[in-house]
N, C-alpha and C positions, 0 to 999 in steps of 0.2 A: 315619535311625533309625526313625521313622516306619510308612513302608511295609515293614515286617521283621513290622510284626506285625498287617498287614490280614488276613491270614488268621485263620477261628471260632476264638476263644478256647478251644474245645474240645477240639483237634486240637494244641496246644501241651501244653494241662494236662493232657491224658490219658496226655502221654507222659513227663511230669516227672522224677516219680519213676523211671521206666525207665534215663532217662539219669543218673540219681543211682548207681544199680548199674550201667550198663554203663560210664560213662565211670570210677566208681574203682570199684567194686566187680568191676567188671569193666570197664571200660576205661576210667585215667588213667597210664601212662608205662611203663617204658621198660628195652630190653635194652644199651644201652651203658654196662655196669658197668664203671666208672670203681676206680681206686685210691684207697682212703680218704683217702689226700693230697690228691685232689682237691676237699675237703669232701663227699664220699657224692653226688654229683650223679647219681642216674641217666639223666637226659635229655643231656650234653652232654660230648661227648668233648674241648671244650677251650673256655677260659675259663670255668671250672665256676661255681657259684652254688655260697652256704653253706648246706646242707640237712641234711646230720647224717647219721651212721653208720645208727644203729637205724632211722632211717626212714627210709633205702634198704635196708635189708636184710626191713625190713617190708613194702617196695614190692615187690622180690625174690621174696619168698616168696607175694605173690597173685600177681603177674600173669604172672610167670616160671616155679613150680612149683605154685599152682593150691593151698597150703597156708595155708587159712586159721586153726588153732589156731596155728600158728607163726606166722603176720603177729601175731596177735592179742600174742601176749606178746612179739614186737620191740617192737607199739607201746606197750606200756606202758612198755617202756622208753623208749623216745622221748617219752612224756608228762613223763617225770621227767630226762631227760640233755638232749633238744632243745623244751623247753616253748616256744618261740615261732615253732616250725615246722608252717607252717597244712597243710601235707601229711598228717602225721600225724592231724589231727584229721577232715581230712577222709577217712581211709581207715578211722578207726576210726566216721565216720558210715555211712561205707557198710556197713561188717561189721553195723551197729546196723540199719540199713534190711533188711540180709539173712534177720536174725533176725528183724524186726519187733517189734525193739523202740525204739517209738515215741518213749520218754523220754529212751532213751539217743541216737536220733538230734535230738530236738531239741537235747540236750548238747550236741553234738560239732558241729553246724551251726554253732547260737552261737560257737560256740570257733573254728569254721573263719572266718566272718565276721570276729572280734574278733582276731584273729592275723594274718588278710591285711590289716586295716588297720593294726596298727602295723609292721604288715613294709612300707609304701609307703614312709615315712622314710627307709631304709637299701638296701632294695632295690626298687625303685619298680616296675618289671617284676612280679615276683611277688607285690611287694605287691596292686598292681591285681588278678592274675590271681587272687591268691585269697578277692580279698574277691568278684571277680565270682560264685567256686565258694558261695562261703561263702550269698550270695545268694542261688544256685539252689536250694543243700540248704535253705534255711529256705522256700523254696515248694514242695521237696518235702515238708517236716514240715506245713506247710497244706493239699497235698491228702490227706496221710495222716490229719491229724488232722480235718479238717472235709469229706473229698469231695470229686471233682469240684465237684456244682455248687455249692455255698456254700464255695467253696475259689478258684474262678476266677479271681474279683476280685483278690485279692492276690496268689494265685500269678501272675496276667497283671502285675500289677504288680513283684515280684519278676525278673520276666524280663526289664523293661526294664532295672533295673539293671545284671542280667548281662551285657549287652551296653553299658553303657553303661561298664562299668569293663575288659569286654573292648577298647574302643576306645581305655580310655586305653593298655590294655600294649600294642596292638599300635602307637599311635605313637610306644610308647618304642625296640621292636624286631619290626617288625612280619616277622621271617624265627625268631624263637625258637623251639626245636624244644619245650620244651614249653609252650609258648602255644598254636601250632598243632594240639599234639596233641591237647588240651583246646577248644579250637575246633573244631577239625575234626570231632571226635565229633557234640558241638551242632549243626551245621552239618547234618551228612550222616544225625541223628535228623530234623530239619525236615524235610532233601531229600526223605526214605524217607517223609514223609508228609503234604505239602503237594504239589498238583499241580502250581505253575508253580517250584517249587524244581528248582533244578540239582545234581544227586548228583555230576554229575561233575567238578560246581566244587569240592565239597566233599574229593571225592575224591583231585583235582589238591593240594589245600591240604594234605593227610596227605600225599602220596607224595613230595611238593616239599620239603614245610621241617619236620615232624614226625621226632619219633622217641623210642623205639627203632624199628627195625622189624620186630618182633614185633607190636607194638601196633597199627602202624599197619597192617599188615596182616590183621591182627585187625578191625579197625574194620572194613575195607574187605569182608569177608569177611562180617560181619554184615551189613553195607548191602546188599548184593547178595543174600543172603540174602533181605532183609526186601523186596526188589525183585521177588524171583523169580528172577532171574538166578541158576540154581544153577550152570551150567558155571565162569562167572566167580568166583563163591562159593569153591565147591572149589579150584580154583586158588588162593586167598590165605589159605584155609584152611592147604593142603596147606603153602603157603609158613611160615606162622606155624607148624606143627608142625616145623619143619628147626631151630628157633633156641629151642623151647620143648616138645620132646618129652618133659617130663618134670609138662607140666600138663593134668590131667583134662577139664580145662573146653573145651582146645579140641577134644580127642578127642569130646565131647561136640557143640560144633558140625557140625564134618565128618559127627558120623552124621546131625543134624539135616536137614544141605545133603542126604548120598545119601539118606534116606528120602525125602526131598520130590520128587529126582529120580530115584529109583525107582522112583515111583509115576508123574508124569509122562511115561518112559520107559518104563513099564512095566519093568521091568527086575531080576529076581530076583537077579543079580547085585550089581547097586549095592543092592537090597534086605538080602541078604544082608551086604554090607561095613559095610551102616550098622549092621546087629545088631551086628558085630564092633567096631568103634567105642564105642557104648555100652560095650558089655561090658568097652571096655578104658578107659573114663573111670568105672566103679564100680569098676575093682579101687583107687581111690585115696580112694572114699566116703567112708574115716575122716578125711581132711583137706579134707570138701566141708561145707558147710553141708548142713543135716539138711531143710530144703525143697527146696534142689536135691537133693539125690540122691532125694530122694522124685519130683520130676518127671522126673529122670530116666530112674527103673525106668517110671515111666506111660509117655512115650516108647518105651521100649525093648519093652516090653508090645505098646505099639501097634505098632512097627515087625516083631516077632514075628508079631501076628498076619496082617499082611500074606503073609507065604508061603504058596506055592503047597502041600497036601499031598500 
């Protein structure tokens, strides 16, 4: 455990909050939608886990179609029909970090933390895994709320836990696809930004035992991204759009990936595709939070002004 976290405390804490929005706000589960008979299980095509209707259809709605006023009132239902399903609170933390608002994701942290623990009783796997979540989001509400540097201390503190109740889930199942996926994320944030970290250990841990795979190949799409590696980028982009062409966000990626390799390549071509991209992740702006699509048009500005006149 230990050597996990020799690395500056700086280099952890700055990326906190990021993976608070990318792991559920933008990347926590999954395309293998199950029969409501199944208990709403998004991550598990068999022997499902009890997770609730609403809050799969609220998981549905981000990370599958990119519509967050529709996530937003499944999960209210989910607050009221599945109140002890830590999923839920933790995706209504992320909408709350999205908006920034601070209150409401201290809220929803608490609740994530407090719901993974009495979920270890009955389902001892999920339980652990989301009191680990629940963890992480309350050192993302410490550097939101106190900063980087007078935030360190506990959010460094905070992360041991995370990992420390990630160890219990995984020697309860250490192949569970959504363990891994929620791992995996964590993992391959570090990889993308500590120097003797392995991305493609992380990588291997998504492609192996993770799922859906949308997600996971979403994740892997960012990493590489965040690596520089845009050929391999694009390619798991291009993958995540074949299973989820109806969500803005990743349109939004892919022009990210060719503007960077546009430029790179010089290339007015892949220049030009990424305007088109953009273009086609705003036609969906009325179901995007009002700060991204505001960074978006910036993006999209900027990749305009890149052409040749």
């Amino acid at each position: 455990m230990t050597k996990r976290f020799s690395s500056p405390r700086l280099v952890v804490s700055a990326k906190l909050t990021t993976l608070a929005q990318t792991a559920f706000g933008a990347a926590i589960a999954l395309n293998l939608w199950v029969n409501p008979s199944l208990a709403g299980d998004p991550f598990r095509d068999r022997e499902p886990h009890q997770i609730g209707d609403q809050t799969e259809a609220a998981f549905k709605a981000i990370f599958q179609q990119g519509n967050y006023p529709a996530a937003d009132r499944y999960l209210e239902q989910a607050l009221s029909k599945e109140p002890n399903e830590p999923l839920a609170y933790a995706m209504k933390a992320s909408l709350a970090y999205g908006n920034k608002d601070w209150a409401k994701l201290d809220t929803y942290s608490q609740k994530t933390l407090e719901a993974g623990q009495k979920l270890i009783s009955r389902d001892p796997l999920r339980g652990n895994l989301y009191t680990a979540v629940g963890h992480f989001l309350e050192g993302a509400v410490v550097i939101s709320r106190e900063g980087t540097v007078n935030g360190v201390p506990q959010a460094f503190s905070r992360l041991r836990q995370v990992y420390e109740y990630l160890d219990k889930a995984e020697a309860i199942s250490a192949n569970d696809p959504e363990l891994n996926l929620i791992k995996g994320y964590m993992d391959l944030l570090l990889a993308v930004n500590l120097p003797f970290a392995s991305p493609d250990q992380a990588i291997g841990r998504l492609e192996q035992n993770a799922a859906p795979g949308y997600l996971v190949e979403r994740g892997i799409a960012l990493a590489y991204r965040d690596l520089k590696r845009y050929p391999q980028a694009l390619d798991y982009a291009n993958r995540a759009i074949k299973t989820t062409s109806d969500n803005p966000e990743i349109y939004y990626l892919k022009a990210q990936i060719l503007k960077e390799l546009g430029q790179k390549e010089k290339s007015q071509q892949m220049i030009q595709e990424a305007i088109a991209n953009f273009d086609k992740a705003l036609t969906k702006k009325s179901q995007l939070p009002g700060d991204l699509v505001k960074q978006i048009e910036r993006e999209h500005r900027s990749a305009v002004s890149l052409k040749n006149p």
